[in-house]
C-alpha positions as CSV (number, residue, x, y, z in Angstrom):
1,X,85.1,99.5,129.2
2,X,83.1,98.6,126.2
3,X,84.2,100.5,123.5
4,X,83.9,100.8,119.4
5,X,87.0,100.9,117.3
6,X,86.8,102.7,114.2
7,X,89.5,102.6,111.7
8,X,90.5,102.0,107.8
9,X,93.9,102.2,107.2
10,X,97.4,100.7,108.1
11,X,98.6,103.0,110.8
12,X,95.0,102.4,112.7
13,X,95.7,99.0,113.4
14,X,98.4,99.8,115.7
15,X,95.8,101.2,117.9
16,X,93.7,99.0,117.6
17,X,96.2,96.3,118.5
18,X,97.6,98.4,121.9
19,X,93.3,98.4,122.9
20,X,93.4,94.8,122.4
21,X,96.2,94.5,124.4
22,X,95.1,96.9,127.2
23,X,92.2,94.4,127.6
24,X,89.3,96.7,126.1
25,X,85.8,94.7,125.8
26,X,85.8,95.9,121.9
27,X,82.1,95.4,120.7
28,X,82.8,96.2,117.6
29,X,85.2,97.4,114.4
30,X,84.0,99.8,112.1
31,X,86.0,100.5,109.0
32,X,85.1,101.2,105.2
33,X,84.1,98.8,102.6
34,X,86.3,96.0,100.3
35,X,88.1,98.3,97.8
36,X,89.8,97.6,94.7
37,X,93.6,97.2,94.9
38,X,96.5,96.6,92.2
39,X,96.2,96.6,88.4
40,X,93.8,93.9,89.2
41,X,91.2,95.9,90.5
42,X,90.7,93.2,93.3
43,X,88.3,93.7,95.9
44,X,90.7,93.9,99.4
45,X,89.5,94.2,102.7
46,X,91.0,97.4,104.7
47,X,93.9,96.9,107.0
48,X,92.0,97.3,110.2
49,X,89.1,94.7,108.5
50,X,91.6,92.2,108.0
51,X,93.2,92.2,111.9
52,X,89.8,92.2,113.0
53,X,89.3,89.8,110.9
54,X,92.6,87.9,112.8
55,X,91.3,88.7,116.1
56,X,87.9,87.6,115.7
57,X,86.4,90.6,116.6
58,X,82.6,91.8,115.0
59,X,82.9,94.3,111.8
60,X,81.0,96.8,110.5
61,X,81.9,97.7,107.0
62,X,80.0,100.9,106.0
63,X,81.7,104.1,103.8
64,X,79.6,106.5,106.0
65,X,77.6,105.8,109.2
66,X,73.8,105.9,107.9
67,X,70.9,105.7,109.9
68,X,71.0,102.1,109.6
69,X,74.8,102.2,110.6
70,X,74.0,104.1,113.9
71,X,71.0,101.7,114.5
72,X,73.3,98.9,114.6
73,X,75.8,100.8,117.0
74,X,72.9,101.5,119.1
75,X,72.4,98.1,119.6
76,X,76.3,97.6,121.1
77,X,75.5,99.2,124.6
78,X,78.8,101.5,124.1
79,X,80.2,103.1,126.7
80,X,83.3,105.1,124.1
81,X,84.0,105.0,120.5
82,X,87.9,105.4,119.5
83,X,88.1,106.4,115.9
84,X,91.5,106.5,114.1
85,X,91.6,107.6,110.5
86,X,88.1,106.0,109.9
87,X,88.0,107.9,106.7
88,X,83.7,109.9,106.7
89,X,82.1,112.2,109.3
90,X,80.3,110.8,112.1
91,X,77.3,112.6,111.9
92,X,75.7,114.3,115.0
93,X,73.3,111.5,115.8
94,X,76.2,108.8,115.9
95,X,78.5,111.2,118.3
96,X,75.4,110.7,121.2
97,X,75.3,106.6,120.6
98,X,78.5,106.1,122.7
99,X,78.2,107.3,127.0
100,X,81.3,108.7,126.9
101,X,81.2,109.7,122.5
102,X,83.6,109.0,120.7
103,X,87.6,109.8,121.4
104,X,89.8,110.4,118.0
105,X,93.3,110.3,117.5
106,X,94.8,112.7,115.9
107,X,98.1,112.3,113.9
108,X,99.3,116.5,114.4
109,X,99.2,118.9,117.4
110,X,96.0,120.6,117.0
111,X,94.4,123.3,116.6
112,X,97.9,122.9,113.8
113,X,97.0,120.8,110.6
114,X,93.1,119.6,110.5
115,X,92.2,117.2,108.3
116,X,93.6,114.0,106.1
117,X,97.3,114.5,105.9
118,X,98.6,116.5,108.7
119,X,102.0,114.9,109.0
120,X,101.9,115.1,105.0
121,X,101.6,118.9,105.7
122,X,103.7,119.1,108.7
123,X,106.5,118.0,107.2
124,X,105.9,119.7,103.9
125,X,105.6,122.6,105.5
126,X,109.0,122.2,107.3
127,X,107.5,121.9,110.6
128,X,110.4,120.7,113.7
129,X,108.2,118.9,115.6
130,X,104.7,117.2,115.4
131,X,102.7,114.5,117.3
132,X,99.5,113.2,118.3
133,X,96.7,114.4,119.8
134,X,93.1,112.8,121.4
135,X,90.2,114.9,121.4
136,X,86.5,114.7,121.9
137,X,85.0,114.7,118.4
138,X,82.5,117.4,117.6
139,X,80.7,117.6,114.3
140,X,83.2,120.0,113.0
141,X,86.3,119.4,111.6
142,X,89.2,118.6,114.1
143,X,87.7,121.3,116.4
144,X,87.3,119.4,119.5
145,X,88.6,120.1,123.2
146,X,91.8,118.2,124.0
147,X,92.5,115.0,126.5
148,X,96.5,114.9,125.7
149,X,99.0,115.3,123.3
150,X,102.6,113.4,122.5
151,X,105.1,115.2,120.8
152,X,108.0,114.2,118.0
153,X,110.6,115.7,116.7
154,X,111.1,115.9,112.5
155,X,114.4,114.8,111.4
156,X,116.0,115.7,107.8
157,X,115.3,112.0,106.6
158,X,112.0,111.3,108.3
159,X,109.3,110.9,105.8
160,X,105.5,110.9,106.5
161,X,105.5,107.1,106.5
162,X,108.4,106.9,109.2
163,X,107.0,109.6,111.2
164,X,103.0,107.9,110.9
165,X,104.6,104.8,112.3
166,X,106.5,106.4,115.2
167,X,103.0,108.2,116.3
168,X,100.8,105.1,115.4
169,X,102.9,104.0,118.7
170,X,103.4,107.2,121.3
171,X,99.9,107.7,119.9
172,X,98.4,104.7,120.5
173,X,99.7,105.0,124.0
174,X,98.2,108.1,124.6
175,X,94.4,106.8,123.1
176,X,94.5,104.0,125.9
177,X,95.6,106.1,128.6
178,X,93.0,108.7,127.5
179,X,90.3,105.7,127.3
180,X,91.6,104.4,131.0
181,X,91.3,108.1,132.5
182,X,87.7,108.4,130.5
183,X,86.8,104.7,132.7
184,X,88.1,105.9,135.8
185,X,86.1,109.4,135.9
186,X,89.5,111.2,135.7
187,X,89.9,112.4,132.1
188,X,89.7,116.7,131.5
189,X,89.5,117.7,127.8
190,X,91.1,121.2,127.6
191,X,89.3,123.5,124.1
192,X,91.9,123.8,121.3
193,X,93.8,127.0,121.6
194,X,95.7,129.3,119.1
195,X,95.3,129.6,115.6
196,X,94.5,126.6,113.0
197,X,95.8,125.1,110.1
198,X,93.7,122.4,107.6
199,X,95.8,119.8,105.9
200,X,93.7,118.3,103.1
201,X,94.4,115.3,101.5
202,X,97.7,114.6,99.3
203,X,97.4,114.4,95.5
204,X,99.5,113.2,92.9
205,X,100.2,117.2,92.1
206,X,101.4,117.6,95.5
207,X,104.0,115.3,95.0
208,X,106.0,116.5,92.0
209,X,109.1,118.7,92.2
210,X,110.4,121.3,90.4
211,X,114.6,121.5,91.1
212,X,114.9,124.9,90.0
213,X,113.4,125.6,93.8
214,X,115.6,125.8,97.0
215,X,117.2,122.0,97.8
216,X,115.1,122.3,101.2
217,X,111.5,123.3,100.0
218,X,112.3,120.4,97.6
219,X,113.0,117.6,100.5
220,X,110.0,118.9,102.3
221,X,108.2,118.0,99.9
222,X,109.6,114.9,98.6
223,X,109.7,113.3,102.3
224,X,106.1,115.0,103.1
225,X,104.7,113.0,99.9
226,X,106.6,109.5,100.8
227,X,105.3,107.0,100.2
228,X,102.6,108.1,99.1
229,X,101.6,109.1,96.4
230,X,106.1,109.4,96.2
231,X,107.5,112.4,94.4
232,X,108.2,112.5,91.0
233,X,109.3,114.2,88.3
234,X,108.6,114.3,84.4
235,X,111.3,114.3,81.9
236,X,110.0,114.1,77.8
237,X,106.8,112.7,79.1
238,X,108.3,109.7,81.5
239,X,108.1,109.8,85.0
240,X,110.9,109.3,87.0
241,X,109.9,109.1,91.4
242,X,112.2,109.2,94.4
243,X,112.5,107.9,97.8
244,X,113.8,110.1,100.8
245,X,116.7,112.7,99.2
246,X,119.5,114.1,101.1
247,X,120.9,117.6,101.2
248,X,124.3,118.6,100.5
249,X,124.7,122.1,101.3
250,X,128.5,122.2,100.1
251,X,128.2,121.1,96.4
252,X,126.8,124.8,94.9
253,X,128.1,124.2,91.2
254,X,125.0,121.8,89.7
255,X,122.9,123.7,87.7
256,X,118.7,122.8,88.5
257,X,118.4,119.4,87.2
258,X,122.2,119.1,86.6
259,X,122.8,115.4,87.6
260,X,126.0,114.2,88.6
261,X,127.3,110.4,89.3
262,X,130.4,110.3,91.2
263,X,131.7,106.6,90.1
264,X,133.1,104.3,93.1
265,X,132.0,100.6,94.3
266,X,128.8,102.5,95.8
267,X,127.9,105.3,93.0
268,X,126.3,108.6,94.4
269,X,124.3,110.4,92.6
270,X,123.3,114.4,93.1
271,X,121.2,116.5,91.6
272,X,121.8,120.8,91.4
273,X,118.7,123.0,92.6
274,X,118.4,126.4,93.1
275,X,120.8,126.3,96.2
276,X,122.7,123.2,96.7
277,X,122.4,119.2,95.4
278,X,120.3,117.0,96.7
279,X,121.4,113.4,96.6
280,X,118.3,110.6,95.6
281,X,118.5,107.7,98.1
282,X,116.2,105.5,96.0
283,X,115.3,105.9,92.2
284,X,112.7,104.6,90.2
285,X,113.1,104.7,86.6
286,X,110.3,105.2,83.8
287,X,108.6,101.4,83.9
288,X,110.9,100.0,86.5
289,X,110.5,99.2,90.6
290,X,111.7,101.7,93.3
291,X,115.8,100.9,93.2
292,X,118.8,102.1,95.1
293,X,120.1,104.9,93.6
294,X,123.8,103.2,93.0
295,X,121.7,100.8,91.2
296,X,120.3,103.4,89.0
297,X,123.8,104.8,88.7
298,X,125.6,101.9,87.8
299,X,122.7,100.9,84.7
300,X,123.4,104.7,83.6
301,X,127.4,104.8,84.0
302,X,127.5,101.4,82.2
303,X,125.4,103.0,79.4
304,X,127.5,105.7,79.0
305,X,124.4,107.7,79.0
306,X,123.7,111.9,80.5
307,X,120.3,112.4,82.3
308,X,119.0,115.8,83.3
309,X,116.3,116.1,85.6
310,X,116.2,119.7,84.1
């Protein structure tokens, strides 16, 4: 089957990978342009343009498919397009190029969380489980009928990076077996049922906390925001972020903010809320890399020092 694979970021070159393996004739890669990366401002291809780039394969950089950019797919003789977080619409003339359109997988169980971040949301929103879907796309958002889904279940320390790596897999799975059933004739796509959710993309906002709310809205939204853009918090106009926090649902006597260190050869650190302490796995100081929270506690204990994250 001669297919298009269209893609930007790390968690589509799994897929694209798991095609290449399946032996797909891929025609061609479509991703968006060079951007600028690091306080360098260098120009960096995408993730999926530099595998392609590994595997040899033809790429087509373009930030949205133009007239010009569905000319040139034209010219491929595609039978399917699989697109995995491509980043722009396909517009309506680009969804005929392809005999069998284009397939897109779908990192939430739709018609639940449409758009940019649905783990983000899924997970922010306390969600148990989430998964992938494929789906015909239409020219509306997320709306089209359904090949398959895969399901996964949302532990209390998954973040959205450890659960988009998990589906990047089962997913990937799924988008070959929904391209082998599309070869063979035997594929059904079954309309979205129930009522929908969007999911729009994660800003910096999203990501700070406030621990005068409930320790679980809090690790929702920590682990829904990791890693990126990571959670943070202010505190006299320096930022302070967190990796993935635990909950401790029998230490009740921190007040929101409160921080306490218990000292040992592995310090822990724990923070009050509104209900119970959460305890920081990682810390990352004002100016300073992403650390191990009994790093951070040592540097403070040695200090002799009292934070609040009030």
């Amino acid at each position: 089957m001669r297919i298009l694979f269209a893609g930007t970021p790390q968690v589509a070159v799994t897929s694209l990978d798991y095609l290449v393996e399946a032996g797909f004739d891929i025609a061609a890669v479509l991703t968006r342009p060079d951007a600028p990366l690091g306080r360098k401002r260098v120009l960096t291809p995408s993730p999926v343009a530099a595998r392609a780039e590994e595997l040899g394969l033809p790429i087509i950089k373009a930030a949205k498919i133009t007239e010009e950019t569905t000319a040139e797919l034209k010219a491929l003789d595609l039978e399917a397009a699989a697109i995995v977080a491509y980043g722009g619409l396909v517009p309506e003339a680009a969804l005929k190029v392809p005999t069998h359109g284009w397939i897109n997988l779908h990192f939430s169980l739709l018609p639940q969380w449409r758009g940019a971040a649905p783990v983000q949301h899924s997970i922010i929103n306390g969600d148990d489980i989430t998964g992938a879907v494929t789906f015909q796309l239409e020219t509306g958002l997320d709306t089209g009928p359904v090949f398959g889904q895969v399901t996964e279940r949302i532990d209390e320390l998954d973040t959205a990076g450890i659960m988009l790596e998990r589906l990047s897999h089962s997913g990937s799975t799924l988008l070959v077996q929904t391209l082998q059933a599309l070869d063979a004739s035997q594929a059904v796509a079954v309309p979205q049922q129930g009522s929908h959710t969007y999911a729009p993309k994660i800003t910096d906002v999203d990501a700070e906390l406030d621990f005068t709310r409930p320790a679980t809205e809090i690790r929702r939204r920590a682990h829904g925001t990791t890693p990126f853009p990571g959670a943070w918090i202010k505190v006299e106009n320096q930022r302070f972020k967190f990796g993935p926090l635990r909950e401790h649902r029998t230490i009740t006597d921190l007040a929101p903010g409160e921080v306490r260190i218990e000292p040992g050869k592995q310090p822990k650190v724990f923070i009050g809320t509104a209900t119970w302490a959460l305890e920081p796995t990682e810390i990352q100081p004002p100016g300073k890399k992403m650390m191990m929270a009994s790093d951070w506690a040592r540097g403070v204990l040695s200090q002799g020092t009292k934070v609040s994250f009030a």
